[in-house]
VOZA-486806 format. One record per residue (C-alpha): z, x, y; residue in three letters. Coordinates in nm, 3 decimals. Example, Ala and Ser with C-alpha at 12.3 -4.5 7.8 and 13.67 -1.06 7.14 Angstrom:
<rs>
       zz       xx       yy  resn
    0.780    1.230   -0.450   ALA
    0.714    1.367   -0.106   SER
</rs>
This chain:
<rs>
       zz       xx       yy  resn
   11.135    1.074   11.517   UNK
   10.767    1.089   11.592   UNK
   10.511    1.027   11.330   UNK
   10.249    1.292   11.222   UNK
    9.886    1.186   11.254   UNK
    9.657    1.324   11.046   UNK
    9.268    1.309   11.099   UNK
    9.118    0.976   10.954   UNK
    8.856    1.200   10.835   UNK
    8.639    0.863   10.699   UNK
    8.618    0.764   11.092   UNK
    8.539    1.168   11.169   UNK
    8.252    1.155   10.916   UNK
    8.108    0.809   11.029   UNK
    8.033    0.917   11.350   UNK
    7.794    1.207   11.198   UNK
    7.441    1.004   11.141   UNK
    7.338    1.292   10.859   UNK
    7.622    1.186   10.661   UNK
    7.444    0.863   10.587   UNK
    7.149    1.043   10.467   UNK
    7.101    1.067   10.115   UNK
    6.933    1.413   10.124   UNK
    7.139    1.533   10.356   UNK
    7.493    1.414   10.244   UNK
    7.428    1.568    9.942   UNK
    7.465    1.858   10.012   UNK
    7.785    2.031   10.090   UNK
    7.756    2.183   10.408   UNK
    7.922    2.487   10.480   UNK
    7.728    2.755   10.666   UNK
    7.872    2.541   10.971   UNK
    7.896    2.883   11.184   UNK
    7.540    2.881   11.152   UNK
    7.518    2.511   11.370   UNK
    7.694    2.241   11.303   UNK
    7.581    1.931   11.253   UNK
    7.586    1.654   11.565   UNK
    7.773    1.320   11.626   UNK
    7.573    0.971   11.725   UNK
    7.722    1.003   12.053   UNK
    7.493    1.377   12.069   UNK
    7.232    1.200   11.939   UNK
    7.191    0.888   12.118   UNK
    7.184    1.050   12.477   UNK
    6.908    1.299   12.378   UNK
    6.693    1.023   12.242   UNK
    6.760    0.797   12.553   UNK
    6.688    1.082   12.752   UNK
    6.310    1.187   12.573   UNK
    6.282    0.782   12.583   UNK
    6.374    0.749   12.927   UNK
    6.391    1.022   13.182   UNK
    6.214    1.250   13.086   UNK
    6.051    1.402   13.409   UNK
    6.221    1.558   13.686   UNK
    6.460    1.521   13.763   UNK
    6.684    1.485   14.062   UNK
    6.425    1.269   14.296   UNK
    6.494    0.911   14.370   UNK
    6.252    0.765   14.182   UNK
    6.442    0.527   13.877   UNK
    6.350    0.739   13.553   UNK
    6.406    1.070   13.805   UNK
    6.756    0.967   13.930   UNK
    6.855    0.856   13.576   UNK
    6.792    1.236   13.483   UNK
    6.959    1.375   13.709   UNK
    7.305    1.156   13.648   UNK
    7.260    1.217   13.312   UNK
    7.278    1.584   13.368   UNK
    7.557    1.560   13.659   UNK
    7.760    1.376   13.411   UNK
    7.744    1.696   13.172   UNK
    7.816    1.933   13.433   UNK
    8.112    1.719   13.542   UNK
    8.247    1.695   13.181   UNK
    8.208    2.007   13.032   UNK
    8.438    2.256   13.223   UNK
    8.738    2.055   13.072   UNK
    8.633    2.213   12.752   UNK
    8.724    2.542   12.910   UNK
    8.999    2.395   13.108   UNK
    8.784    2.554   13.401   UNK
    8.617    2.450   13.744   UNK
    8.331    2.241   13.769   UNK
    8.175    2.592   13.965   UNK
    8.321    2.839   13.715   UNK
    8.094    2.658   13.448   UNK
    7.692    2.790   13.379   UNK
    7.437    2.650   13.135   UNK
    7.209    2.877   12.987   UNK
    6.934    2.865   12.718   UNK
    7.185    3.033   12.469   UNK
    7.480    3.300   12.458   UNK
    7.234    3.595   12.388   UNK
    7.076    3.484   12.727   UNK
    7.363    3.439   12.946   UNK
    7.521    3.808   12.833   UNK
    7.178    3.961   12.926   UNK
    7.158    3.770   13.256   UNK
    7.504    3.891   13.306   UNK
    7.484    4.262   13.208   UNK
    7.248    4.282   13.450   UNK
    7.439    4.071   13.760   UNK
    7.734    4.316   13.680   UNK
    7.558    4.668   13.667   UNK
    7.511    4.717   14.059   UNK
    7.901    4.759   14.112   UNK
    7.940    5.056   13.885   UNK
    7.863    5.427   13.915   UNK
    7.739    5.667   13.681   UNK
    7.990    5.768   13.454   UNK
    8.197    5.404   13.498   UNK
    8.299    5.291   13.067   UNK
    8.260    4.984   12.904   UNK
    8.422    4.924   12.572   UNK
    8.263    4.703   12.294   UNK
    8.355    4.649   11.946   UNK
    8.159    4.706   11.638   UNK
    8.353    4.392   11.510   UNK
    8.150    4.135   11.764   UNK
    7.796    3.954   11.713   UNK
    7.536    4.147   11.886   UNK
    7.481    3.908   12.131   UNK
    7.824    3.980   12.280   UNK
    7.771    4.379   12.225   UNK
    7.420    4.464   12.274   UNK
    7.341    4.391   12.639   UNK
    7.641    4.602   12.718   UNK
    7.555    4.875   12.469   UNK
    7.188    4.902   12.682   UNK
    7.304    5.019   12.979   UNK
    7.418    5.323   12.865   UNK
    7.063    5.405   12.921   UNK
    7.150    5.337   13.323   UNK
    7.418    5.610   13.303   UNK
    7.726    5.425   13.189   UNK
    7.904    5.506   12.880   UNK
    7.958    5.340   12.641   UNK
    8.303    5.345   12.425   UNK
    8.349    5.168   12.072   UNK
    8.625    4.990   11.965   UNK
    8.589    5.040   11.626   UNK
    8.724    4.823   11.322   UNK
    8.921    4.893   11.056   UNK
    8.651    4.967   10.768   UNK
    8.878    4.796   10.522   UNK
    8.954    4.504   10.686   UNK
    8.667    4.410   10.945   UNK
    9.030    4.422   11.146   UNK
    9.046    4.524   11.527   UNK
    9.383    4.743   11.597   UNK
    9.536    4.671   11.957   UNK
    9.669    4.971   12.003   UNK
    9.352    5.195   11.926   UNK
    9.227    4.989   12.247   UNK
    9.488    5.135   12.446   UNK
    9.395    5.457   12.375   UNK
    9.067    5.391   12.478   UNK
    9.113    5.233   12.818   UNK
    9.095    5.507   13.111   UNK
    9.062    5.429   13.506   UNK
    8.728    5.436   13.461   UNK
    8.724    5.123   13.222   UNK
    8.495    4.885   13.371   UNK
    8.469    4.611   13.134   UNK
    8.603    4.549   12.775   UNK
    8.358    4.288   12.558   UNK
    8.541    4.143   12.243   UNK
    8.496    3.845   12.017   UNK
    8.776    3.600   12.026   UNK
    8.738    3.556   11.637   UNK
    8.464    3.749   11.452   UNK
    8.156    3.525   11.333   UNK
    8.248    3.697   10.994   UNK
    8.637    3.883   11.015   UNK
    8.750    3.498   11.150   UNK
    9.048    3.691   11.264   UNK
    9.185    3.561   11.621   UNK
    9.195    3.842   11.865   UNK
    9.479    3.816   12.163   UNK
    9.284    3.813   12.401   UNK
    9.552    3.729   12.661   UNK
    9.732    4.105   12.569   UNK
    9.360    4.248   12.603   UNK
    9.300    4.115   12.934   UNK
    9.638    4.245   13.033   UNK
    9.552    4.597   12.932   UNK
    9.237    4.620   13.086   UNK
    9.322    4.428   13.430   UNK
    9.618    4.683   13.464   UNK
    9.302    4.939   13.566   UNK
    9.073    4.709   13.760   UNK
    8.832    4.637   13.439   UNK
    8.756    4.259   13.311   UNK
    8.739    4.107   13.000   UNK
    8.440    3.949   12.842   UNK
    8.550    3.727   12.568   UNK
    8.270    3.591   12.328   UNK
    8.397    3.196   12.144   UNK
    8.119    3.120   12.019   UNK
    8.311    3.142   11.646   UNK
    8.597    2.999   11.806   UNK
    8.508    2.698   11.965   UNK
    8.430    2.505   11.692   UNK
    8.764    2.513   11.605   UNK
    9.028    2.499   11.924   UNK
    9.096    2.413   12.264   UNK
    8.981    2.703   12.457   UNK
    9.216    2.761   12.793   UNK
    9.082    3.031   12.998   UNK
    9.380    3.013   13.211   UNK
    9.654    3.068   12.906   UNK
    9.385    3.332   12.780   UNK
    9.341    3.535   13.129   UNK
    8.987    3.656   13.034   UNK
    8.688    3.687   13.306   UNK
    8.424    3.540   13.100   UNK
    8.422    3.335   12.819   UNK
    8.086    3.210   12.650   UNK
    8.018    2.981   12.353   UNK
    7.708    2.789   12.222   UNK
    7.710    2.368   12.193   UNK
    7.526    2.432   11.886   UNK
    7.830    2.544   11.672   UNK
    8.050    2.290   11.854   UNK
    7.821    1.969   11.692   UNK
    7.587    1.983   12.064   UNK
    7.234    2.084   12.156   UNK
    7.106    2.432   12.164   UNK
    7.300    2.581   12.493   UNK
    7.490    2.845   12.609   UNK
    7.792    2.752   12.794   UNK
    7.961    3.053   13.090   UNK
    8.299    3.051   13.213   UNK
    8.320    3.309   13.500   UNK
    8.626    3.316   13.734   UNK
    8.577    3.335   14.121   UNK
    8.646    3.692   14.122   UNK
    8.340    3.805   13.881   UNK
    8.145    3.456   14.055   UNK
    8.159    3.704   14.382   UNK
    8.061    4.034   14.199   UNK
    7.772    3.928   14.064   UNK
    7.462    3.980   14.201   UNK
    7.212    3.699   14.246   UNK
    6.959    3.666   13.914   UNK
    6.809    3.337   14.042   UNK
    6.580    3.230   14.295   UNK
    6.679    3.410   14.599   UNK
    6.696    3.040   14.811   UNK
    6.998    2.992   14.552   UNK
    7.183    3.299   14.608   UNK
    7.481    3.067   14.756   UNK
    7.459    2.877   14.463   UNK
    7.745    3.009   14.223   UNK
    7.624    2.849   13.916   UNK
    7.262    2.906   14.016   UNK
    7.361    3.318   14.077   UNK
    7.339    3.363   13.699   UNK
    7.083    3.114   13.595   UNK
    6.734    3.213   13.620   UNK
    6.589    3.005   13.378   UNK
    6.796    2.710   13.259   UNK
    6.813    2.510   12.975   UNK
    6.600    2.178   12.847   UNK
    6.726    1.937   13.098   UNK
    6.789    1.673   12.839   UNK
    7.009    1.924   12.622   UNK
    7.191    1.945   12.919   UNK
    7.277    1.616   12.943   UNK
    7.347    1.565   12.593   UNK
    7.599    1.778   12.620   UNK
    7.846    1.526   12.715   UNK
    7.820    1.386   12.424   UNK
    8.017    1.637   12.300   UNK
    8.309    1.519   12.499   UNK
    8.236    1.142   12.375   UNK
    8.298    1.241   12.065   UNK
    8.619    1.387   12.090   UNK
    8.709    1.132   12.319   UNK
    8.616    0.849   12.078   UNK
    8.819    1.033   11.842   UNK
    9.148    1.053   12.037   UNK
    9.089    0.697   12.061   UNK
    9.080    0.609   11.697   UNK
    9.375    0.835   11.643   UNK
    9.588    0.760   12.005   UNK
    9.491    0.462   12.146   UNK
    9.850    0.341   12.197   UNK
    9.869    0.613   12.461   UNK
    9.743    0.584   12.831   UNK
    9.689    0.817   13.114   UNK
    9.615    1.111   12.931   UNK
    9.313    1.324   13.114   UNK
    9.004    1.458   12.935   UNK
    9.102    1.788   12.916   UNK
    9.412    1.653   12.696   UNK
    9.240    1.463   12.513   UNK
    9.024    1.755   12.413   UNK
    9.358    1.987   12.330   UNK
    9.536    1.626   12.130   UNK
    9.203    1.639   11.919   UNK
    9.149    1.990   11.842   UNK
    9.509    1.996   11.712   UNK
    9.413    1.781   11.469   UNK
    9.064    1.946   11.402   UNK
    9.280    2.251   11.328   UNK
    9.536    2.107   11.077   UNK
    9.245    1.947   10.872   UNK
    9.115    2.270   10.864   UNK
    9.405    2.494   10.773   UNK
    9.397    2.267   10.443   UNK
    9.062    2.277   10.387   UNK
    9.041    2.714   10.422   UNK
    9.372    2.781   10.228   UNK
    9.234    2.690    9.878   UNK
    8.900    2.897    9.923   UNK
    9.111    3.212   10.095   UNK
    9.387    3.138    9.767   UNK
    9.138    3.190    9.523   UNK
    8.884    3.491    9.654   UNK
    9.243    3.688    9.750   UNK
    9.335    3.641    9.346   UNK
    8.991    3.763    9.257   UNK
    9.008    4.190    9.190   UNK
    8.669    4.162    9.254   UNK
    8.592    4.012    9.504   UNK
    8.701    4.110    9.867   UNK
    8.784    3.883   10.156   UNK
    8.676    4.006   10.550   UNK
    8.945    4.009   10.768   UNK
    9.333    3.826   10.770   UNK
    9.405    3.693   10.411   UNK
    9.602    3.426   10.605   UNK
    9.460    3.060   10.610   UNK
    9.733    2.969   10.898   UNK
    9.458    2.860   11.143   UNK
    9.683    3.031   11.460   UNK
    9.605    3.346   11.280   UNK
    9.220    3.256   11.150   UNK
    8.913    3.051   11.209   UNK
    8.779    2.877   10.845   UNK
    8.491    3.132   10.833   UNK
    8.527    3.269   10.520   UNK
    8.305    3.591   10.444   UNK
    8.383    3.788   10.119   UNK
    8.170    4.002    9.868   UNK
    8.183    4.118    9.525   UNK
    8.245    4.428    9.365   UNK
    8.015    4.327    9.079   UNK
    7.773    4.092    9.201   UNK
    7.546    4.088    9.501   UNK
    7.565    3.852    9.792   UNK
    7.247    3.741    9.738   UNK
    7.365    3.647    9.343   UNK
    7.667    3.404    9.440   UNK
    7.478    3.283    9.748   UNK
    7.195    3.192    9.520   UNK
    7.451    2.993    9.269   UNK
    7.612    2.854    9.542   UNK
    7.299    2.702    9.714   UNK
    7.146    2.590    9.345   UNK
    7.476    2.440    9.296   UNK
    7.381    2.196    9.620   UNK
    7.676    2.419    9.855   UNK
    7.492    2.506   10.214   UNK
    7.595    2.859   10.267   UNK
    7.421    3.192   10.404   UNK
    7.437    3.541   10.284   UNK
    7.374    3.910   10.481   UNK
    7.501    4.052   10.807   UNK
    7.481    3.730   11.065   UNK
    7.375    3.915   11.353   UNK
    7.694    4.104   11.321   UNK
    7.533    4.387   11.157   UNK
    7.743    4.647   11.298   UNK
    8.007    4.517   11.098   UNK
    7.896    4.501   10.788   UNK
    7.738    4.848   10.822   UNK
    8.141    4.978   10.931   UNK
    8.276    4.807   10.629   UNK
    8.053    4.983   10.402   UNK
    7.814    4.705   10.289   UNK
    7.400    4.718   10.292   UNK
    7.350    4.513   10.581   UNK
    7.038    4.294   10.428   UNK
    7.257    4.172   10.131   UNK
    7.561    4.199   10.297   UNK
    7.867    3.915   10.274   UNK
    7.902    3.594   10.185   UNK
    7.961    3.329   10.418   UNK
    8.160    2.984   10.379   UNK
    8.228    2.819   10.706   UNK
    8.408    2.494   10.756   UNK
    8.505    2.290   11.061   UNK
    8.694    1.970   11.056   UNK
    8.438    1.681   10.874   UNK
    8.440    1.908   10.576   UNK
    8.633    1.735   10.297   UNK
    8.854    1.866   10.016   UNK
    8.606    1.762    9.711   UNK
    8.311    2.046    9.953   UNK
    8.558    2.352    9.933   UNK
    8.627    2.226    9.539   UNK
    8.243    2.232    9.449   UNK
    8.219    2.582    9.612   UNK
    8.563    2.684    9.428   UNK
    8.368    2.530    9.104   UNK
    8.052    2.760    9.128   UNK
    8.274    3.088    9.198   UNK
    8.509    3.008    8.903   UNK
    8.160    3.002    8.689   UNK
    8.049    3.270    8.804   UNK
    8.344    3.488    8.657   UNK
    8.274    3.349    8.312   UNK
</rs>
């Protein structure tokens, strides 16, 4: 019989620097969809990097070489968190950037007349490139949600799909539904007429081991930023869409398949601190595994996030409990807290109050939170909300702590007085 591990969620929180500031620890932080915060191991390579290397880099000169390994040993690391190719992988200045650059790389293959499909249910960073070229002669289809739910229906997708599909863009969980969409049974409905599947994790990330390969999409994008990194935008493309796309860089890297959708890259030491990323869940798997050998980093990554998402599936079942007993208050998307079924983003309104009302409580009450449409202002609009007020938002990941979601709980319950 095998013993369960749970997350030693004192080590988790002792590798997070801001958790030994006063100011900072104070507060109870969750508007983590928003950026979360970074581990020492984040930390310490970006200041060694400003310190140290910061030219260059890439010549042989000592500060210029010690650049350039820095950034090599991102660019080696990071494709395990996609369980991806070291060439599949592109760093861009942020997801809005990379679905621009890519929108663009993609367009010369279709005709006039050719359909892409995008939801209303997505952030517009993984929607709005696509929606522009309609003004190039494409149409443009809408998956729409359900407007009581924030919910995306499979089967209204099938309806929409056509041999002219050319691409299908869809969130893997809504910044603000939270709902995980199967992505696996959308690529298979699309592929089945030549189109490909651009899946946006930016609000999943944070929270699993992605696997491209189990997931069978042709893109897949998230930002470091919300997975306790730097500022970047990370690209999975497969081969096939690596030889569609035409060249957006410097025409002498053309050959270059992570250079083909790069024309501007990101702060060279953000790129580097990006492995700390993987340090972190690596000294993690340590603290919690250490008895067992031989296990790669891509492994590791999947052993840890397992036990990101149990930590959080306790921490998002008492705040999804209580707003789905409140009559008046309505929760955005699944009312499940299994975390298969959801991501702990947690966006609900009131029937009485405003957003900006609890929000305010909340914050005065020391809880770090947001309030509006989160750049997902189509759906708010579809579910029948004013846009600038719009939701609430609590967002967890896994160093949030029982006594955070309580405080929050607290300042709701008073507000019902």
């Amino acid at each position: 019989m095998h013993n369960v591990i749970s997350l030693d969620l004192d080590f988790v929180r002792s590798q997070f620097p801001v958790f030994s500031d006063p100011e900072s620890a104070s507060w109870a932080h969750l508007e983590n969809a928003g950026g979360s915060y970074v581990p020492h191991q984040v930390i310490s390579i970006l200041n060694d990097f400003f310190v140290t290397a910061k030219v260059q880099p890439y010549w042989d000169f000592g500060p210029s070489a010690k650049a350039g390994k820095a950034m090599d040993r991102s660019l080696d690391l990071i494709p395990a968190t996609f369980n991806a190719q070291k060439e599949e992988v592109h760093f861009g200045p942020s997801t809005s950037q990379n679905t621009y650059v890519l929108a663009n790389a993609l367009r010369p293959n279709w005709e006039i007349g050719d359909e892409l499909i995008v939801t209303n249910q997505d952030h517009e960073a993984n929607i709005g490139a696509w929606r522009r070229l309609e003004e190039t002669g494409l149409k443009v289809i809408e998956w729409a949600v359900d407007p009581l739910t924030g919910l995306l229906n499979l089967s209204h997708l099938q309806g929409l799909v056509s041999d002219r599909t050319r691409l299908v863009a869809v969130t893997h969980a809504s910044n603000l539904a939270a709902t995980i969409n199967p992505i696996s049974e959308i690529a298979e409905i699309v592929h089945k007429v030549g189109g490909i599947v651009v899946a946006d994790g930016v609000s999943y990330a944070p929270h699993a081991a992605i696997d491209v390969d189990d997931l069978g999409c042709d893109v897949y994008l998230y930002s470091t930023y919300k997975t306790y990194g730097p500022h970047v935008g990370l690209m999975f493309t497969s081969q096939a869409i690596s030889e569609k796309v035409t060249n957006q860089g410097h025409f002498f890297n053309a050959e270059n398949p992570t250079s083909r959708l790069t024309p501007a890259g990101p702060d060279h030491a953000a790129v580097a601190a990006c492995a700390g990323m993987v340090d972190y869940y690596d000294a993690v798997f340590e603290h919690h595994f250490s008895s067992i050998a031989g296990v790669s980093v891509r492994d590791r990554i999947a052993k840890v996030f397992k036990l990101f998402g149990n930590h959080e599936q306790e921490l998002m079942t008492p705040l999804i409990d209580y707003i789905t007993s409140r009559e008046d208050f309505r929760l955005i998307g699944s009312p499940s807290s299994t975390h298969s079924v959801r991501a702990p983003t947690v966006a609900f309104h009131s029937h009485s109050r405003s957003s900006r009302e609890i929000y305010t409580a909340l914050v005065n009450a020391g809880v770090s939170c947001g309030h509006g449409n989160f750049y997902a202002h189509r759906l708010v609009e579809a579910i029948g909300l004013d846009p600038e007020d719009g939701v609430v938002r609590l967002s967890l990941v896994h160093y949030n702590t029982l006594d955070e979601v309580a405080k929050a709980l607290s300042v709701l319950e008073d507000l019902a007085k």
